[in-house]
N, C-alpha and C positions, 0 to 999 in steps of 0.2 A: 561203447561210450555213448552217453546220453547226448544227443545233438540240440545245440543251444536254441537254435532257428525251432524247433518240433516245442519247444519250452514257451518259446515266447509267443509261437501260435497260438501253444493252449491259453496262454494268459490272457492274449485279447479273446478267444473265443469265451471266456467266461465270462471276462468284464463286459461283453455286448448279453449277456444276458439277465443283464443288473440285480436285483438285488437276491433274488433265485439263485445266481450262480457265483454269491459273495462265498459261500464254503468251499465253492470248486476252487474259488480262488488263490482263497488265502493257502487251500491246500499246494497249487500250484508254485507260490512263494515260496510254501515251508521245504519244496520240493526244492527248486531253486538251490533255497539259501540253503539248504544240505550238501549240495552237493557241488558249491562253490569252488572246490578245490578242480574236479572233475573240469567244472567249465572254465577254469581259470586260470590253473594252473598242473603240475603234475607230467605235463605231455612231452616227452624229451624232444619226442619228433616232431612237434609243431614250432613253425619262425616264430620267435619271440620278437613280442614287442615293443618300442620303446619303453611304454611304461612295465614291464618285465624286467627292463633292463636298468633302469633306476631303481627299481623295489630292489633285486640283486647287491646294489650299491648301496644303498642306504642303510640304517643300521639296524638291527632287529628289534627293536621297538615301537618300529614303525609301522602303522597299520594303514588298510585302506578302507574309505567311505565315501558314501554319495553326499554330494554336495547338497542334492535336494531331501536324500531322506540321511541323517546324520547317524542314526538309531544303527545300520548299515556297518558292520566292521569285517575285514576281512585282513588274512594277513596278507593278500598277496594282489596283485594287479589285475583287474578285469571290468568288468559290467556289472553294474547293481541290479538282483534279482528283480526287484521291483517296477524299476522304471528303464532298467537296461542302459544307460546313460555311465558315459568309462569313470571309474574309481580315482579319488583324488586319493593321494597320503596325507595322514595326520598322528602325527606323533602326539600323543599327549602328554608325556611326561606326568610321570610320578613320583619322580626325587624326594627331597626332603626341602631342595630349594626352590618348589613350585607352590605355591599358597594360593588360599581356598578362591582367589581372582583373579587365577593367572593362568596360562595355555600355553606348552612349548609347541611346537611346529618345526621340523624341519625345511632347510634350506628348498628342498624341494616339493615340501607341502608349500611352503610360502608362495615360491612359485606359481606351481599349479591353480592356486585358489585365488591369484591375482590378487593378492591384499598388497597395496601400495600402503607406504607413509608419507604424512607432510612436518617441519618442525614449527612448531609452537615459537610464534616470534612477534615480536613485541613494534608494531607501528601504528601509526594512528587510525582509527577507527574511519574507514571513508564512505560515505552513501549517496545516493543522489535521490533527493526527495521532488517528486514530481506531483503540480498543483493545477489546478485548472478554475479560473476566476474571469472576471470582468474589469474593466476600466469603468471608472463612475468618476465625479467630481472631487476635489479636495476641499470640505466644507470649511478650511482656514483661508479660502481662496474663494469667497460666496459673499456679494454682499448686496444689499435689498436696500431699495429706494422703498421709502415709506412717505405717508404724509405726517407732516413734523404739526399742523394748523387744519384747521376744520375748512374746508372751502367746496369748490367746484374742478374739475376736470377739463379746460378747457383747449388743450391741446398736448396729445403725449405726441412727441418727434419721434421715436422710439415704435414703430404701429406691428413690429411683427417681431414675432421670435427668431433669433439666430440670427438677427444683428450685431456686426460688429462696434462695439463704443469704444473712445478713447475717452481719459480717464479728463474730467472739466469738462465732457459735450454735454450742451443743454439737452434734457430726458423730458421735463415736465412744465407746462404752463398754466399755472392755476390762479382762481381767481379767491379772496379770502377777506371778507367782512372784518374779521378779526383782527388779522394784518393790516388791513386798510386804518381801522382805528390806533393799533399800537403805533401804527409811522404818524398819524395826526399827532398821538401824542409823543410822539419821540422831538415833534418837530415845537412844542409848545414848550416842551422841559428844555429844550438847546435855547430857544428866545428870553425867556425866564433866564439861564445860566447868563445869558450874553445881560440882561436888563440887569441884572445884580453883581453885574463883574466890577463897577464902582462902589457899590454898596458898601457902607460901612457894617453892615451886620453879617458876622459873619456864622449863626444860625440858618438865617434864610440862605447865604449864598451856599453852605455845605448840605443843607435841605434841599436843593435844585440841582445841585452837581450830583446827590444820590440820585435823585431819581433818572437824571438822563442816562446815570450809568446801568440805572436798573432795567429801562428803557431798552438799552441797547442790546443787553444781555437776552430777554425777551425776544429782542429781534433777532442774535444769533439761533435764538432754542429753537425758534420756526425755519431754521434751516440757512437763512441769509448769510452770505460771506460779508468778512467785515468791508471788504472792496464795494458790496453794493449798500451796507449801511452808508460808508463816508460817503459815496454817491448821492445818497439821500439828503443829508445832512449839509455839501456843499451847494446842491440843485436845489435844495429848500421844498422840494416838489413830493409827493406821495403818489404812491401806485396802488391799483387794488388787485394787483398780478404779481405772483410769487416764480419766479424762472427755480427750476431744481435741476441741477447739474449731477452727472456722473462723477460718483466716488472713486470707482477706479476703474481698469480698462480692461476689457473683454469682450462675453459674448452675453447677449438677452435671451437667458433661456425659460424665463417663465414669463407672462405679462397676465398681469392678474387683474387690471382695471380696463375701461372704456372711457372715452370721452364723455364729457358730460355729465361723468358721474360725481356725486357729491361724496367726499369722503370725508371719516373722521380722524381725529388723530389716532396714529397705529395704522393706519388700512396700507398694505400691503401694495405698490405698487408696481415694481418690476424686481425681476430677481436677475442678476449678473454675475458672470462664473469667469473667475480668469480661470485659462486652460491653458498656461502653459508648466504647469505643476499638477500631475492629477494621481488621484491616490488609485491601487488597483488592488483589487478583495481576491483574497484567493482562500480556495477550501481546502482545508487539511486534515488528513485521517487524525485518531488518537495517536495510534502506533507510531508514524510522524512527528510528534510534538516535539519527543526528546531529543531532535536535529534540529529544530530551529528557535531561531533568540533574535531580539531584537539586534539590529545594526548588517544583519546579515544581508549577502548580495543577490537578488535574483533575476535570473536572466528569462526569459520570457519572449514568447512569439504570436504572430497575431496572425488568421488565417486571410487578413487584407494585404500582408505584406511578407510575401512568400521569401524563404533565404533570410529575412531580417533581424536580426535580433534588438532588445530592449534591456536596460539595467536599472531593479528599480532595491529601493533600502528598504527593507522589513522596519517599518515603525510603530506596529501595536501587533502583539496576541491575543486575540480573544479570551480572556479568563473564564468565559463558561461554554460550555460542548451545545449544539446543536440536536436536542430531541430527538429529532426525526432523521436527519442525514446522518447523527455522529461523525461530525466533522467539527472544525475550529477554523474561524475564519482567523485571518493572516491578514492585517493591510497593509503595501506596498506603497512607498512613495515615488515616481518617476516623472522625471525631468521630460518635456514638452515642447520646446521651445520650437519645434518647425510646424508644431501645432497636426502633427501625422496622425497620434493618437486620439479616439474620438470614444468619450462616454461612451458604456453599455457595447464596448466592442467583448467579443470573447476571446482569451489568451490563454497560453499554456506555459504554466512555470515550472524550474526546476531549480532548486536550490543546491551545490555541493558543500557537501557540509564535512564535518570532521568533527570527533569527540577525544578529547585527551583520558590518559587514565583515570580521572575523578569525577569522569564521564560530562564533563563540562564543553562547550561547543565552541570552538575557536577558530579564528578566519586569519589567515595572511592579507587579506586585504584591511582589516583592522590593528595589525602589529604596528604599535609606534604613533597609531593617533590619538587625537583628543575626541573627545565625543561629549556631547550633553545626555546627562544623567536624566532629563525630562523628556527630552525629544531624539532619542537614536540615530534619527534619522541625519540628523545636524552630525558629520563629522567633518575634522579638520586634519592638517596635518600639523599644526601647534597650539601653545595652550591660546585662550580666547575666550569669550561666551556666544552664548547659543542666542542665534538671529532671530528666535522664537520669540524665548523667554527672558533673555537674557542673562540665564546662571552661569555661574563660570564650568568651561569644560573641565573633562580628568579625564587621564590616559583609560585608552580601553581597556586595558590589563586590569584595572584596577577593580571594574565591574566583570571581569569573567569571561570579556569577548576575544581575548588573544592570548596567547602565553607568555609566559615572561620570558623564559627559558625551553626551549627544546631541548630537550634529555631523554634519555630512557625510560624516567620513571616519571614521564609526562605520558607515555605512550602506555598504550591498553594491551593487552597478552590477546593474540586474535589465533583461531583454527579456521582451517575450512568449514563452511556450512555444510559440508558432505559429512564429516566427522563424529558429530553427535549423533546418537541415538535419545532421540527422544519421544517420551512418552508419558501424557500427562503433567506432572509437575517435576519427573527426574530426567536428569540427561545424563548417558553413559559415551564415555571413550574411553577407548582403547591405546591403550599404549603400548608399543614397542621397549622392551629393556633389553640392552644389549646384554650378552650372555656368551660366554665362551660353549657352552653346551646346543647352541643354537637359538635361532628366534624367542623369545619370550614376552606373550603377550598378559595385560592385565589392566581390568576393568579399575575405571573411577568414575563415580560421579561427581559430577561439575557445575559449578554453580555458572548458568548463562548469563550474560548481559545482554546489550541488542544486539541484532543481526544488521552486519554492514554490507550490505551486497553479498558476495561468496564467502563473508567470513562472517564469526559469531566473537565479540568480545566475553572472556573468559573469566571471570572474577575470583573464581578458586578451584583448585582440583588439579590445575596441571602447571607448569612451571616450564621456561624458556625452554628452548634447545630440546625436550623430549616431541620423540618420534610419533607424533597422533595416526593412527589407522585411518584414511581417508578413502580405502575400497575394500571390502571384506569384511568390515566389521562385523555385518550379519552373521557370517561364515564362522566365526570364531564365537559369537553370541549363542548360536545355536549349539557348536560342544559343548561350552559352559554347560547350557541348558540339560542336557544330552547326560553330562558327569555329576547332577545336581549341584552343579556348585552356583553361587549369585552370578545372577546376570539380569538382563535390561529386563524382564519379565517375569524375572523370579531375584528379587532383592536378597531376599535371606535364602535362599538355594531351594533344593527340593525340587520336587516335581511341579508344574507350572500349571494352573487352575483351568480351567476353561472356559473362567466368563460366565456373564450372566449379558439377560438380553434386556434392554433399555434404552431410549432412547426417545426424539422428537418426532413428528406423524410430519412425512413431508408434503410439498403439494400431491403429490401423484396419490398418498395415502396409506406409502408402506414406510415400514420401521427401519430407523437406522440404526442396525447395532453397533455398540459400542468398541471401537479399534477392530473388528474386526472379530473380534474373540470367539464369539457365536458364531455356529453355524447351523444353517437350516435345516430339516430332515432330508430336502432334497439335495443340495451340495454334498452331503453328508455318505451319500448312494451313490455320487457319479464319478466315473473315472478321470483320470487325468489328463485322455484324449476327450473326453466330453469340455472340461471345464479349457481344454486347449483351443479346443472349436470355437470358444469364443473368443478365443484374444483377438482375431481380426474384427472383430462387431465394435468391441471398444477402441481399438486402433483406429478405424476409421468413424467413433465417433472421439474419439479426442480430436482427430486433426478437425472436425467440427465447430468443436470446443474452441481451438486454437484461432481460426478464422475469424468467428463471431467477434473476437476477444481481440484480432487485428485490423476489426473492419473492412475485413474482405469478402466482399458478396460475393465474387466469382469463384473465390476457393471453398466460402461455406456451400452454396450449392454442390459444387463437384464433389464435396465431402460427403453432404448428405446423401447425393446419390451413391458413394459406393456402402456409404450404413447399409442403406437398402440392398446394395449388391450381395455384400457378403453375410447379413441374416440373413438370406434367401438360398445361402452354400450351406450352412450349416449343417454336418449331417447328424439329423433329427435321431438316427439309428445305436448312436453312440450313450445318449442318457437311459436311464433307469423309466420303469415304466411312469413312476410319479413326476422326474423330471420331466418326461417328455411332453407330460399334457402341459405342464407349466409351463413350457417351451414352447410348445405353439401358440398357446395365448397370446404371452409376451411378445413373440415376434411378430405377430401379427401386431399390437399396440408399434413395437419400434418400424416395423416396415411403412404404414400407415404417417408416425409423425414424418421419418424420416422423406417421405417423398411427398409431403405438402415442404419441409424446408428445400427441396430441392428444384421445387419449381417457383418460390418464392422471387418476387420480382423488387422486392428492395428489402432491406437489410431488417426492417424493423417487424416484417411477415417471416422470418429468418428466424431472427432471434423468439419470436412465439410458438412458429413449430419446436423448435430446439427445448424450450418451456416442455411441454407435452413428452419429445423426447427424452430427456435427461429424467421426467418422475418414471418412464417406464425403462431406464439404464439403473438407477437407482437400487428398483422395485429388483432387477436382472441380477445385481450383485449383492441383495440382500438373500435370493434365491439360490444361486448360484457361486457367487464370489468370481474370483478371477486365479490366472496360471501364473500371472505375469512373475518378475525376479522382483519388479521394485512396486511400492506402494502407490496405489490412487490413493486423493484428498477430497473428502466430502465438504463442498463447499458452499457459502450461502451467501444470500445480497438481499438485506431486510430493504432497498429502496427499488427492485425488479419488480418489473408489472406491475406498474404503477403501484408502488409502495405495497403490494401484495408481498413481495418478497419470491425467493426462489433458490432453489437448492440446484447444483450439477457436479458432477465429477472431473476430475483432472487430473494430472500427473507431476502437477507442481505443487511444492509448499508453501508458494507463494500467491496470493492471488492474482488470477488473470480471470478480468470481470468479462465473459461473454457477451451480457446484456447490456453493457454500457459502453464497451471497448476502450478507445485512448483518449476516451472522456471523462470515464472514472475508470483507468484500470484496476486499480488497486481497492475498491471499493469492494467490502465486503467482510470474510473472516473463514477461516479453515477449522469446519467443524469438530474435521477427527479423518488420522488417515485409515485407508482399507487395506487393510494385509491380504496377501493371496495366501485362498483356503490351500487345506493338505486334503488331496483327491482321495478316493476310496483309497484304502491298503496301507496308510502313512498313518505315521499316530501323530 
């Protein structure tokens, strides 16, 4: 009997002599998988083992295959010739009640290949939308002493900025030739009214009474309260000094004149902020928008006041996107009154948000108020008008900020974000039909809505209560694939293409291809211990990745050193002769960044070697590819180094910004995921 261990010998001793010894190879395989039975089965005198003993039970349509190479059938339980890894059962079913997008599984293939389900259920869509802004002034809270009259500057009280004023404190003491003549004549027009108060004509006495009135009026326009006109007028006396009192109470944050100086009418003399109302700008992705609406609540923290939090009312969205950041500013309004908050502090907001099924954004802290149609920011808890403008409120509901009714068919159809398969513009899931014949599974595609945190709102394709594939779906994608029938890669069935190569020149200078599809001459030559060699290079640079991205210097460094560690394990002896020289290149670029980021002595000489790393991880998996089960995400931040922009890799589909960390984490966009290549000997 042919001993399994002498089989598997010969197979690594071929693949270590790469591409010379791809015929011994594959001979080796075909040897193998001939004589399947031999190794696997047939032996009455060997312990059977569990999986023996299931296949025993199971029904005889059931077959076995590798999880990693699908192509793989056998009928009986053992090790897959190729990668030696123990045989899953997969029943495929070929009834008449199995249609061209659907896959039976037995009870104990299900098992085995660990496919879980979640049901398709119907709640509000919930996210938390995270902002990062400043506090600045509220320009309806801004008001500017001007000169009203042409004069002289001859005492501001007022001498420094970030003085406190209360609202009637004298600001300004000026002197005004101008003024001095309209009080001369203010005081001739009141003499005249008094000389003609007998007068029988009542021409001249209505011709004297206009002008004192016209008089006075003049005198208000240069600024004077009517307190210091009647002053005038009972004193009989003229000044050539105009006092200018404080309009309202605050702080002097701009002082834009000198003593002495002559100013004209309009000149600009002190600017005054009440602060205890101040608006706060926050910047918000695209992808972001469709969670937030005017009247919404945001809570907000400030790195002056650690543990604290703030609640401020969204009152404008910026209507047009920002060029360069692609962002949308957000303004905030929040309340001030112990005066804690201070212009130009920096803040972190988050908004929780919720979307009903007609994807409209609704808040429990809005249900049942009134609110002005002008100013959001004005709500009430009855009807009223707005302290603004004055228009009269309407219920929230009415404008789209609250629901009227909580129902079912207010609520969105939501899956787990694990669920979908997606790629490029189609999403497939998998669904579970129950079946008295066993498991039965069958592809749809779905039309997505947004992604709420761990779920994705569902718009069509799948219906309440059905059982979605939430682990395995691959597993079941790849039989499709496997029996030519449609699947996520192959829509209309058939046998599945292999891509073409295209794509953008990243900083480093190598090509990204597209999904993954391509693959290089040299990935193409290497075994599946070769491309295994590297999963700990990317392992310890993702948790790289991860640190940068949590602002942690002492984990980035430790990370980067073990990059360094474990490129430098690599055994070089496992690739093909063309891998190999590609191989030492590379590591030497990854060995090189990785140990300037691990001696990096603050965060922002970190995040630049990591720059240099990630173009030659890139360069690594355009070469090479990867072993892993789950997909890396080629990732990019058009505002990295310094608006040069910059690409890295990751393991989320989410962005986790390296270069900026919980500053902008989210900043960015997911180029295209990386599929792990199939090693020599797989097709």
């Amino acid at each position: 009997m042919i001993d399994q261990k002498r089989i598997q010998s010969l197979f690594k001793r071929f693949a270590l002599r790469g591409a010379g010894g791809l015929v011994g190879l594959v001979a080796v395989a075909i040897l193998a998988f001939s004589f399947g039975a031999i190794f696997f089965g047939g032996d009455e005198q060997r312990t059977e083992s569990p999986e023996h003993s299931v296949s025993e039970q199971s029904k005889e349509s059931t077959v076995w295959t590798c999880s990693m190479h699908p192509q793989i059938k056998l009928p009986k339980a053992g090790k897959c010739p190729i990668c030696f890894m123990d045989l899953i059962p997969l029943e495929t079913g070929s009834g008449s009640d199995v249609g061209p997008r659907q896959l039976r599984m037995s009870e104990t293939a299900k098992s085995l290949a660990r496919i879980q389900t979640t049901p398709a259920t119907y709640a509000f869509a919930e996210a938390e939308i995270r902002m990062v802004g400043k506090v600045t002034y509220d320009e309806t809270k801004l008001s500017y002493i001007t000169a009203w009259v042409p004069g002289r500057l001859d005492r501001l009280y007022a001498d420094y900025t970030g003085m406190t004023v209360k609202k009637g404190d004298h600001m300004v003491y000026m002197y005004s030739p101008e003024l001095l003549s309209t009080q001369e004549e203010l005081l001739q027009s009141l003499s005249l009214v008094e000389a003609l108060d007998n007068s029988s004509s009542r021409v001249l006495k209505s011709t004297a009474e206009a002008t004192l009135s016209a008089t006075r009026d003049k005198l208000r326009l240069f600024g004077l309260s009517a307190d210091q006109i009647e002053k005038m007028e009972t004193d009989e006396t003229v000044s050539d000094h105009l006092t200018i009192n404080a309009p309202i109470g605050g702080v002097v944050i701009h002082k834009n004149a000198q003593e002495g100086m002559y100013v004209q009418t309009g000149t600009r003399i002190y600017t005054i902020a009440d602060l205890t109302k101040l608006w706060v700008m926050f910047e918000a992705y695209e992808s972001d928008l469709q969670w937030l609406r005017y009247g919404q609540q945001v809570s907000f923290t400030s790195p002056s006041f650690s543990g604290e939090s703030f609640e401020a009312i969204i009152s404008f969205i910026d209507p047009v996107v920002n060029p360069k950041t692609r962002t949308i500013q957000v303004r905030a309004i929040v309340e001030n009154k112990e005066l804690k908050l201070k212009p130009d502090m920096f803040v972190r907001g988050v908004v929780k948000s919720r979307i009903d099924g007609a994807g409209r954004v609704i808040d429990d802290y809005l249900s049942g108020k009134w609110i002005s149609p002008m100013h959001p920011e004005v709500v009430k808890s009855g009807p009223g008008v707005c302290d603004v403008c004055g228009m009269d409120l309407v219920r929230a509901e009415s404008l789209g900020y609250a629901s009227k009714v909580k129902s079912a068919t207010d609520k969105p159809l939501l899956i787990p974000a694990s669920a979908p398969m997606i790629t490029g513009k189609r999403a497939v899931v998998y669904v579970e039909i129950p079946n008295d014949e066993g498991p039965l599974y069958e592809g749809r595609e779905v039309e997505l809505g947004p992604r709420a945190g761990d779920f994705y709102v569902v718009k069509s394709g799948i219906k309440e209560g059905e059982q979605v594939v939430t682990n395995g779906a691959f597993k079941i994608d790849s039989e499709l694939q496997i029996q030519a029938k449609p699947s996520m890669m192959s829509p209309e069935g058939g046998a599945t293409s292999t891509g073409h190569q295209h794509g953008e020149k990243s900083p480093g200078g190598s090509k990204h291809s597209d999904m993954g599809a391509s693959t290089s001459t040299s990935s193409s030559l290497e075994s599946k211990e070769a491309l295994a060699a590297l999963t700990p290079v990317y392992n310890a640079y993702f948790d790289l990745q991860m640190a940068l991205a949590g602002d942690d210097l002492a984990a980035a460094t430790q990370a980067a050193g073990q990059v360094k560690i474990t490129a430098g394990q690599v055994d070089m002896s496992l690739f093909s002769r063309t891998g190999h020289g590609l191989w030492m290149k590379l590591s030497n670029d990854i060995v090189g960044s990785a140990l300037s980021a691990s001696s990096a002595e603050d965060i922002k000489d970190a995040r630049a070697s990591f720059f240099h790393l990630s173009s030659s991880m890139i360069e690594l998996h355009d070469a090479f590819g990867h072993a892993d089960s789950k997909d890396y995400y080629l990732t990019y931040c058009p505002m990295a180094m310094d608006n040069a922009g910059a690409y890295w890799i990751q393991t989320q589909d989410t962005v986790w910004n390296s270069f900026y960390g919980d500053m902008m984490l989210r900043c960015g966009e997911i180029k295209k995921p990386l599929s792990a290549r199939s090693p020599e000997g797989s097709n």
